[in-house]
mmCIF file of the N, C-alpha and C atoms, coordinates in Angstrom:
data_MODEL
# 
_entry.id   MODEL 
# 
loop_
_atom_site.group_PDB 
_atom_site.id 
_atom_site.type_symbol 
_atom_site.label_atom_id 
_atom_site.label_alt_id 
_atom_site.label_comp_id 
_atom_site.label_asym_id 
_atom_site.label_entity_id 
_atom_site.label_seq_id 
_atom_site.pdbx_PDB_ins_code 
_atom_site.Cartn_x 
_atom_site.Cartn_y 
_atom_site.Cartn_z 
_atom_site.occupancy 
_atom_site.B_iso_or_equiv 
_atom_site.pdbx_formal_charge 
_atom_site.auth_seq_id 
_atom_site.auth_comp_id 
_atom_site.auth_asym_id 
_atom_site.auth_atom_id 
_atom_site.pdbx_PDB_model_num 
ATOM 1   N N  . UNK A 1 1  ? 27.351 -5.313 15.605 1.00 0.00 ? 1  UNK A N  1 
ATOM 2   C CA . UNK A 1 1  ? 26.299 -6.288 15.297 1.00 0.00 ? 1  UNK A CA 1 
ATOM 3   C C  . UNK A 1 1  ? 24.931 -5.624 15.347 1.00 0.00 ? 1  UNK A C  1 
ATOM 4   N N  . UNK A 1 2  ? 24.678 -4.475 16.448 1.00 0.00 ? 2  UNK A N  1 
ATOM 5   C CA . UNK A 1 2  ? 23.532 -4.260 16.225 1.00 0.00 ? 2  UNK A CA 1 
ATOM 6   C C  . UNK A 1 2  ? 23.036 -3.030 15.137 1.00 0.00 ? 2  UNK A C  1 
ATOM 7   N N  . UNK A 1 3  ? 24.353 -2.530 15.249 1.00 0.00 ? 3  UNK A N  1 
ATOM 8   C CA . UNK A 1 3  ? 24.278 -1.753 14.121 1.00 0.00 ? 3  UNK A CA 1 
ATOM 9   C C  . UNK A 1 3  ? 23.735 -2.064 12.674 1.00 0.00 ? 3  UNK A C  1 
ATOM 10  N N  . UNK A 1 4  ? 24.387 -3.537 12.459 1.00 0.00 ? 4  UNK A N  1 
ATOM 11  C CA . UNK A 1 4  ? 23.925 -4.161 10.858 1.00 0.00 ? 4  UNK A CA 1 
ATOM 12  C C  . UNK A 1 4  ? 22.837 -4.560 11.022 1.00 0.00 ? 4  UNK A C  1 
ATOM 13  N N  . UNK A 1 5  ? 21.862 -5.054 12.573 1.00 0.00 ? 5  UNK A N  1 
ATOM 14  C CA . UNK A 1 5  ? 20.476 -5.879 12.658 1.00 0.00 ? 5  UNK A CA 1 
ATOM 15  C C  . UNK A 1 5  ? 19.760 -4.071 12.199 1.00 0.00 ? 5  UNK A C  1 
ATOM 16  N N  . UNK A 1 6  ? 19.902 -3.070 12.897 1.00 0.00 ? 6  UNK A N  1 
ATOM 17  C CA . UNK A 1 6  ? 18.993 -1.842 12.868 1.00 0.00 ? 6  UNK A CA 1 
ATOM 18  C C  . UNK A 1 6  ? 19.124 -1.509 10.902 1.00 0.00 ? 6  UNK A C  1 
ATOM 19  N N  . UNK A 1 7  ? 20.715 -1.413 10.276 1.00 0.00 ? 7  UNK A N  1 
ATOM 20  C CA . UNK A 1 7  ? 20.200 -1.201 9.127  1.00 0.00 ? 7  UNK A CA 1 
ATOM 21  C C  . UNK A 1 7  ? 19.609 -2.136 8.239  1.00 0.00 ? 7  UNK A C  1 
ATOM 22  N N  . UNK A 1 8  ? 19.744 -3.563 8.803  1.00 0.00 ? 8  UNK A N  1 
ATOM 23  C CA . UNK A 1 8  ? 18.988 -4.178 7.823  1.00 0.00 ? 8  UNK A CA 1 
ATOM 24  C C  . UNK A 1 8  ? 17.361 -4.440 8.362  1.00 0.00 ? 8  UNK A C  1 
ATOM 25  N N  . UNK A 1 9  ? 17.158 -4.107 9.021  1.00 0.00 ? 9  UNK A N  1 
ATOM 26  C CA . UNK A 1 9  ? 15.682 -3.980 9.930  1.00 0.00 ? 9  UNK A CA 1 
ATOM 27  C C  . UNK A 1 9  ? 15.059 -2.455 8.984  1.00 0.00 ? 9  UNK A C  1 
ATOM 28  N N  . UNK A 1 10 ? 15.854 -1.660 9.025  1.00 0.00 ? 10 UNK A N  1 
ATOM 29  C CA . UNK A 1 10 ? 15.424 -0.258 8.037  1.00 0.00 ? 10 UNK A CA 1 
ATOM 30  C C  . UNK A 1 10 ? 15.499 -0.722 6.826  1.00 0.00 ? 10 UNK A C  1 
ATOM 31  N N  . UNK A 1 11 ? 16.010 -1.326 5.984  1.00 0.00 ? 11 UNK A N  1 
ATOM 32  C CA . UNK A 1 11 ? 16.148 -1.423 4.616  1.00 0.00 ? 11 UNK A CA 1 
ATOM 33  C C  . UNK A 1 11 ? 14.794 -2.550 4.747  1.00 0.00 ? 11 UNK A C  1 
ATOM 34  N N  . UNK A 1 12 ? 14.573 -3.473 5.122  1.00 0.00 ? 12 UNK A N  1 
ATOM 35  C CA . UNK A 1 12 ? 13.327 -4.197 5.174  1.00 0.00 ? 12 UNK A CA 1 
ATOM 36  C C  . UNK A 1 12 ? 12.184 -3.750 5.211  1.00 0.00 ? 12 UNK A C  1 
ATOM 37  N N  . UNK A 1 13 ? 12.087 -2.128 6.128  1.00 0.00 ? 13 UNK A N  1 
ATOM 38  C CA . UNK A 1 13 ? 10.884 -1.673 6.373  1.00 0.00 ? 13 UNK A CA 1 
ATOM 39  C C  . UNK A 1 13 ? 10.622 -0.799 5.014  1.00 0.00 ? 13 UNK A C  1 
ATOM 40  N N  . UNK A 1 14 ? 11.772 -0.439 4.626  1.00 0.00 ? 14 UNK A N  1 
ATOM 41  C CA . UNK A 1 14 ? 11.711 0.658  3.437  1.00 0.00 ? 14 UNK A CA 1 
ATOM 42  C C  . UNK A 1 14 ? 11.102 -0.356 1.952  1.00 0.00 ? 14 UNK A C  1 
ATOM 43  N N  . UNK A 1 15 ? 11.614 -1.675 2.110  1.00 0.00 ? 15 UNK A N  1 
ATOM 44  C CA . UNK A 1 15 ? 11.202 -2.390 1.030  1.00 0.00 ? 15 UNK A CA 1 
ATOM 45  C C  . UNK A 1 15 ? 9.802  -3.081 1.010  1.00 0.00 ? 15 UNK A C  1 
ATOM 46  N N  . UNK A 1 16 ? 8.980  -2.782 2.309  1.00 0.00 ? 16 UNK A N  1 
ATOM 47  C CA . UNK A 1 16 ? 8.262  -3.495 2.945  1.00 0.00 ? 16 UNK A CA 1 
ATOM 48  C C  . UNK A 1 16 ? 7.095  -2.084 2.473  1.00 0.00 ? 16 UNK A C  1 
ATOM 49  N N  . UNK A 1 17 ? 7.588  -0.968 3.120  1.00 0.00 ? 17 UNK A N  1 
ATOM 50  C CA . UNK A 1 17 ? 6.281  0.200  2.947  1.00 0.00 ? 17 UNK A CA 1 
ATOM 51  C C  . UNK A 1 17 ? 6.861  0.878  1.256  1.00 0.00 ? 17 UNK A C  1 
ATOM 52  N N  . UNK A 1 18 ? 7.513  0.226  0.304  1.00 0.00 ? 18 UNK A N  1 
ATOM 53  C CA . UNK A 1 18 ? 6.869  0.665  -0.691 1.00 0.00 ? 18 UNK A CA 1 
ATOM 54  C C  . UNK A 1 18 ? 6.172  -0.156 -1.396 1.00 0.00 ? 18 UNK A C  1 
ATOM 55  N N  . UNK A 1 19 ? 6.381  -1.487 -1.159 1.00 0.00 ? 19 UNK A N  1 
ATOM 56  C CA . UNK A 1 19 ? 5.757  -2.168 -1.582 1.00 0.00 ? 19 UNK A CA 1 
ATOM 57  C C  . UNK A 1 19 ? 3.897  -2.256 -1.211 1.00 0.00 ? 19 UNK A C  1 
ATOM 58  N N  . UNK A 1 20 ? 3.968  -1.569 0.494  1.00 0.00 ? 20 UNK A N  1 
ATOM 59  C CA . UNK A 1 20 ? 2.443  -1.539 0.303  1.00 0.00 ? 20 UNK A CA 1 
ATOM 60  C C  . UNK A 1 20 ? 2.402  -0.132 -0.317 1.00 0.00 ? 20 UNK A C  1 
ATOM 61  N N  . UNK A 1 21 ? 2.516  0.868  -0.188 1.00 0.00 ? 21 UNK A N  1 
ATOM 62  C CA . UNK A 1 21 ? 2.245  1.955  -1.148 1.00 0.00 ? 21 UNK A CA 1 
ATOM 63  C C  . UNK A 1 21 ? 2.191  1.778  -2.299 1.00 0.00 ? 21 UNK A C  1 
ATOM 64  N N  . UNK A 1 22 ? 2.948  1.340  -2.808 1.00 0.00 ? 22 UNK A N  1 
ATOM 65  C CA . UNK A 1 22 ? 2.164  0.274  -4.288 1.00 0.00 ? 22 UNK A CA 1 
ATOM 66  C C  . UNK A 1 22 ? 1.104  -0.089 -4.520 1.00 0.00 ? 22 UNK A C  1 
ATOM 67  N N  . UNK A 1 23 ? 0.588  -0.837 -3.549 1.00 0.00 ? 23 UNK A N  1 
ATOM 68  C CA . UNK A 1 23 ? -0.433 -1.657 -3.349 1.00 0.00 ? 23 UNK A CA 1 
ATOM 69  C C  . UNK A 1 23 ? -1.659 -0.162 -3.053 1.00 0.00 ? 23 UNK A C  1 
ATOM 70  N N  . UNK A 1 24 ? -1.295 0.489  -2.216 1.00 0.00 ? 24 UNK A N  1 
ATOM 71  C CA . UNK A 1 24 ? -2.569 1.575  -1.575 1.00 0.00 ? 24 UNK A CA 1 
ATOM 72  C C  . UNK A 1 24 ? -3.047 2.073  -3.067 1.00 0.00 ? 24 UNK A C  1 
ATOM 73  N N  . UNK A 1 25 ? -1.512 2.393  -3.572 1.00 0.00 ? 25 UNK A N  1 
ATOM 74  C CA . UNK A 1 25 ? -1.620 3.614  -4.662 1.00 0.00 ? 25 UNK A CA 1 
ATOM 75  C C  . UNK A 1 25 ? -2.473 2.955  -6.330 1.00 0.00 ? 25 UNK A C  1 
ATOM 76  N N  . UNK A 1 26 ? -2.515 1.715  -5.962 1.00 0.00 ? 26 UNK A N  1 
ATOM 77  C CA . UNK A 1 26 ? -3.246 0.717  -7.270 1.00 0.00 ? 26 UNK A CA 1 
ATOM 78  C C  . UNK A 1 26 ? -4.368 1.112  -6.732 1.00 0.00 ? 26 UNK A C  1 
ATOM 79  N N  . UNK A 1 27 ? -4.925 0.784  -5.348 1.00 0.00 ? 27 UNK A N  1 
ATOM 80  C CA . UNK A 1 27 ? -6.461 0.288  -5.030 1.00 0.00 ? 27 UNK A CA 1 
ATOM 81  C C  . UNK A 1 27 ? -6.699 1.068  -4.694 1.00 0.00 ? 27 UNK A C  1 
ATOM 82  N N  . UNK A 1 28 ? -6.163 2.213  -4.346 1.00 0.00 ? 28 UNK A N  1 
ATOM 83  C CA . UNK A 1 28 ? -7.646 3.718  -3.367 1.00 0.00 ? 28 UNK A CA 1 
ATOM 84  C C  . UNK A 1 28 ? -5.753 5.097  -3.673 1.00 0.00 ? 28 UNK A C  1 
ATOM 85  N N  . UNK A 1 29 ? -5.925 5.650  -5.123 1.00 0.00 ? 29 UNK A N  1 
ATOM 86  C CA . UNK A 1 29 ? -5.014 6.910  -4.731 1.00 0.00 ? 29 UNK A CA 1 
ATOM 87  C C  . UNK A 1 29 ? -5.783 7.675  -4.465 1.00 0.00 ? 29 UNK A C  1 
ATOM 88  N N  . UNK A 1 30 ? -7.165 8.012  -4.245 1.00 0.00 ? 30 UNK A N  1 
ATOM 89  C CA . UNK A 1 30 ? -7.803 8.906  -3.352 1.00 0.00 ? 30 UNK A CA 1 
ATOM 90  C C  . UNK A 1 30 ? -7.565 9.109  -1.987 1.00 0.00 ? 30 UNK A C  1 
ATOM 91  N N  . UNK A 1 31 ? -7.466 7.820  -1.285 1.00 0.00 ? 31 UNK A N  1 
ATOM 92  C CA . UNK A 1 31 ? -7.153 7.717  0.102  1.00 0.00 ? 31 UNK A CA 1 
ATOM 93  C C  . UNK A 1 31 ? -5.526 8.176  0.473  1.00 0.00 ? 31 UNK A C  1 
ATOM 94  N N  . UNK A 1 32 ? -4.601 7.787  -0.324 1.00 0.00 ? 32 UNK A N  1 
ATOM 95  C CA . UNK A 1 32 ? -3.464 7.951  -0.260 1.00 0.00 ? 32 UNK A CA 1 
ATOM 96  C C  . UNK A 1 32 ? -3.134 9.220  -0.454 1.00 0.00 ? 32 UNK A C  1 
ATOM 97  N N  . UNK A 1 33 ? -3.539 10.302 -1.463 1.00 0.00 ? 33 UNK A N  1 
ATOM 98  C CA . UNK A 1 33 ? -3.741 11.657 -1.264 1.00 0.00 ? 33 UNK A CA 1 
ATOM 99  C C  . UNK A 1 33 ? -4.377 12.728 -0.018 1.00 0.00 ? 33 UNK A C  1 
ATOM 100 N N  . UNK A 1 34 ? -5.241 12.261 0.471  1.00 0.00 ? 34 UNK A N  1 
ATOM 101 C CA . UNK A 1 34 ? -5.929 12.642 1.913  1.00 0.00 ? 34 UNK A CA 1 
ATOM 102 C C  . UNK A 1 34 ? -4.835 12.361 2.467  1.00 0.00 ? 34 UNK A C  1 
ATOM 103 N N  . UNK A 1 35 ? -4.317 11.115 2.672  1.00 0.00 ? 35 UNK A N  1 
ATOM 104 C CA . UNK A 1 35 ? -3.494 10.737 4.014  1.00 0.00 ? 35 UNK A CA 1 
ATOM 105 C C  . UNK A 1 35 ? -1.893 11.873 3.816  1.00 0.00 ? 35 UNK A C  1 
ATOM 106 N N  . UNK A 1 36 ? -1.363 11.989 2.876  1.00 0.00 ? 36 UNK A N  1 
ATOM 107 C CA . UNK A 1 36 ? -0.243 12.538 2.381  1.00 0.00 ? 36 UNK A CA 1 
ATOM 108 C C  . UNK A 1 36 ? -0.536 14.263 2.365  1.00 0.00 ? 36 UNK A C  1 
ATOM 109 N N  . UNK A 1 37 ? -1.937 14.452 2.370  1.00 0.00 ? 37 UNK A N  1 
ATOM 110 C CA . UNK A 1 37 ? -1.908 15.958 2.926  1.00 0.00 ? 37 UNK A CA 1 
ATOM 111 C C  . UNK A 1 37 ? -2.330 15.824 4.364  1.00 0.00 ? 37 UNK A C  1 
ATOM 112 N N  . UNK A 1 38 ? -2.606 15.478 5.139  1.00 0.00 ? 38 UNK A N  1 
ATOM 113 C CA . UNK A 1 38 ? -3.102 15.395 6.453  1.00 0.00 ? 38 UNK A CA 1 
ATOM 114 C C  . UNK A 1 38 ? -1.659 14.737 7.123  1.00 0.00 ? 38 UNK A C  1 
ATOM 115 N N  . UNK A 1 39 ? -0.363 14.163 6.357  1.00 0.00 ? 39 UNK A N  1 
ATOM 116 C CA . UNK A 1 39 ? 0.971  13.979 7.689  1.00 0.00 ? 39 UNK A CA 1 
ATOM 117 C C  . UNK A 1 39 ? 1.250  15.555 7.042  1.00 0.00 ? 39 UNK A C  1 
ATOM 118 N N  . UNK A 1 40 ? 1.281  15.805 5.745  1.00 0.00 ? 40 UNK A N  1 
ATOM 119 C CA . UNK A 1 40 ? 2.009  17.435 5.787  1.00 0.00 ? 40 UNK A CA 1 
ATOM 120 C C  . UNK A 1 40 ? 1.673  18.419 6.447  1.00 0.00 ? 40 UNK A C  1 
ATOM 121 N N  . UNK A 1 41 ? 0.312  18.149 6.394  1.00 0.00 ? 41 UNK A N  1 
ATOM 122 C CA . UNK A 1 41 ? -0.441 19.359 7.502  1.00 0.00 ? 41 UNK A CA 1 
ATOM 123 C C  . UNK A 1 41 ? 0.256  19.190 8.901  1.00 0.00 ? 41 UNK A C  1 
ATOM 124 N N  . UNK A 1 42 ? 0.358  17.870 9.416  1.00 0.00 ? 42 UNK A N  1 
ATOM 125 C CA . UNK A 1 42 ? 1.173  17.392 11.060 1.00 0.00 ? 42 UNK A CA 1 
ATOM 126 C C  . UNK A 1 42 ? 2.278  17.890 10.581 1.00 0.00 ? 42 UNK A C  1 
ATOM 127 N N  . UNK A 1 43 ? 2.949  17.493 9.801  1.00 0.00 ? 43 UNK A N  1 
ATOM 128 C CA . UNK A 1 43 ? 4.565  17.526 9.871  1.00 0.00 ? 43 UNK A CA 1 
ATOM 129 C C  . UNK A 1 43 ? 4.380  19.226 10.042 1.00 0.00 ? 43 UNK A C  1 
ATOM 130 N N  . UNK A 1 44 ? 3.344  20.229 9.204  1.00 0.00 ? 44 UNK A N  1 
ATOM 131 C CA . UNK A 1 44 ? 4.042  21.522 9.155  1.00 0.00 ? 44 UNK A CA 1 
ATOM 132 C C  . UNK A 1 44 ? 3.477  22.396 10.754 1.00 0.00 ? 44 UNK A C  1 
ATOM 133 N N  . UNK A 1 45 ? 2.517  21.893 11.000 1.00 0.00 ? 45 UNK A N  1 
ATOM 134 C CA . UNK A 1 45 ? 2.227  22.059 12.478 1.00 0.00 ? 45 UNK A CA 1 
ATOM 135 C C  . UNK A 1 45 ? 3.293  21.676 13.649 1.00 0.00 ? 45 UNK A C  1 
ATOM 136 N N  . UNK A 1 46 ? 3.912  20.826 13.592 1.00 0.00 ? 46 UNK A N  1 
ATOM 137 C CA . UNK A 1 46 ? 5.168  20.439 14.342 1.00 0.00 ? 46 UNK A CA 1 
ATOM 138 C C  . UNK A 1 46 ? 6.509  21.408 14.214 1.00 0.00 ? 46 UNK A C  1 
ATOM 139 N N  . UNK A 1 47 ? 6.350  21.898 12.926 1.00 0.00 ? 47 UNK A N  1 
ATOM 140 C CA . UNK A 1 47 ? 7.596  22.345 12.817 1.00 0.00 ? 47 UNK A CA 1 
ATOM 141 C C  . UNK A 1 47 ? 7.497  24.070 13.219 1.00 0.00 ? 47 UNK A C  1 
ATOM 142 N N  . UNK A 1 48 ? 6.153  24.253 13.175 1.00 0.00 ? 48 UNK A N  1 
ATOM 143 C CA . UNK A 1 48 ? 5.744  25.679 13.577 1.00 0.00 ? 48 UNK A CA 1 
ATOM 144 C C  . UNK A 1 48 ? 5.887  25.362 15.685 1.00 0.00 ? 48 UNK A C  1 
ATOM 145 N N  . UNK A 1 49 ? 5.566  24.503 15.715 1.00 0.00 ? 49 UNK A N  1 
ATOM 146 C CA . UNK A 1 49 ? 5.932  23.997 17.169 1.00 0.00 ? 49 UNK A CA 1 
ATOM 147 C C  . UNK A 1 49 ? 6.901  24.172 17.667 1.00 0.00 ? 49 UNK A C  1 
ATOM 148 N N  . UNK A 1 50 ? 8.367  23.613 16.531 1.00 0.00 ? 50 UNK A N  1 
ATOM 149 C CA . UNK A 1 50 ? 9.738  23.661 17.398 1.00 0.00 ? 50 UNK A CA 1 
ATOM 150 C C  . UNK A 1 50 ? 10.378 25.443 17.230 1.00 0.00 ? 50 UNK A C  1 
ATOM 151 N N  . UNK A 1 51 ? 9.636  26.404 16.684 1.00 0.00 ? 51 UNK A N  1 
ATOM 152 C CA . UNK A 1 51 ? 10.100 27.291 16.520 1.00 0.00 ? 51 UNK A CA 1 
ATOM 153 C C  . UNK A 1 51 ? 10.111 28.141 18.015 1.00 0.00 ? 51 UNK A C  1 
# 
Protein backbone atom coordinates (compact mmCIF):
# COMPACT_ATOMS: atom_id res chain seq x y z
CA UNK A 1 0.00 0.00 0.00
CA UNK A 2 2.59 2.34 0.65
CA UNK A 3 4.45 1.49 -2.01
CA UNK A 4 1.49 2.52 -4.61
CA UNK A 5 0.76 5.96 -2.22
CA UNK A 6 4.94 6.84 -2.82
CA UNK A 7 4.57 5.96 -6.69
CA UNK A 8 1.62 7.71 -7.19
CA UNK A 9 2.78 10.71 -4.94
CA UNK A 10 6.01 10.65 -7.60
CA UNK A 11 4.05 10.47 -10.72
CA UNK A 12 1.94 13.57 -9.34
CA UNK A 13 5.02 15.50 -8.56
CA UNK A 14 6.51 14.67 -12.00
CA UNK A 15 3.14 15.86 -13.61
CA UNK A 16 2.95 18.70 -11.28
CA UNK A 17 6.83 20.14 -11.97
CA UNK A 18 6.42 19.89 -15.65
CA UNK A 19 3.67 21.47 -15.79
CA UNK A 20 5.21 24.44 -13.86
CA UNK A 21 8.30 24.31 -16.04
CA UNK A 22 6.03 24.96 -18.71
CA UNK A 23 4.78 27.68 -17.17
CA UNK A 24 8.61 29.14 -16.01
CA UNK A 25 9.77 28.26 -19.54
CA UNK A 26 6.68 30.54 -21.30
CA UNK A 27 7.26 33.53 -18.79
CA UNK A 28 11.10 34.04 -17.86
CA UNK A 29 13.47 31.15 -20.10
CA UNK A 30 16.14 33.47 -19.00
CA UNK A 31 15.62 32.62 -15.43
CA UNK A 32 15.18 29.00 -16.11
CA UNK A 33 18.58 28.86 -17.90
CA UNK A 34 20.55 30.54 -14.87
CA UNK A 35 18.77 28.18 -12.58
CA UNK A 36 19.65 24.90 -14.81
CA UNK A 37 23.33 26.01 -14.93
CA UNK A 38 23.72 26.88 -11.29
CA UNK A 39 21.97 22.94 -10.07
CA UNK A 40 24.73 21.64 -12.78
CA UNK A 41 27.34 23.60 -11.36
CA UNK A 42 25.94 21.90 -7.58
CA UNK A 43 25.28 18.67 -9.02
CA UNK A 44 29.06 18.71 -10.58
CA UNK A 45 30.57 20.06 -7.34
CA UNK A 46 28.94 17.19 -5.38
CA UNK A 47 30.06 14.70 -7.47
CA UNK A 48 33.73 15.98 -7.35
CA UNK A 49 32.84 15.64 -3.49
CA UNK A 50 31.96 11.91 -3.48
CA UNK A 51 35.22 11.15 -5.18
Amino acid sequence: MKEWWNSFRYGFVMVESKRVMQLTSDTSHCMETETTTRWNASMESLEIERR
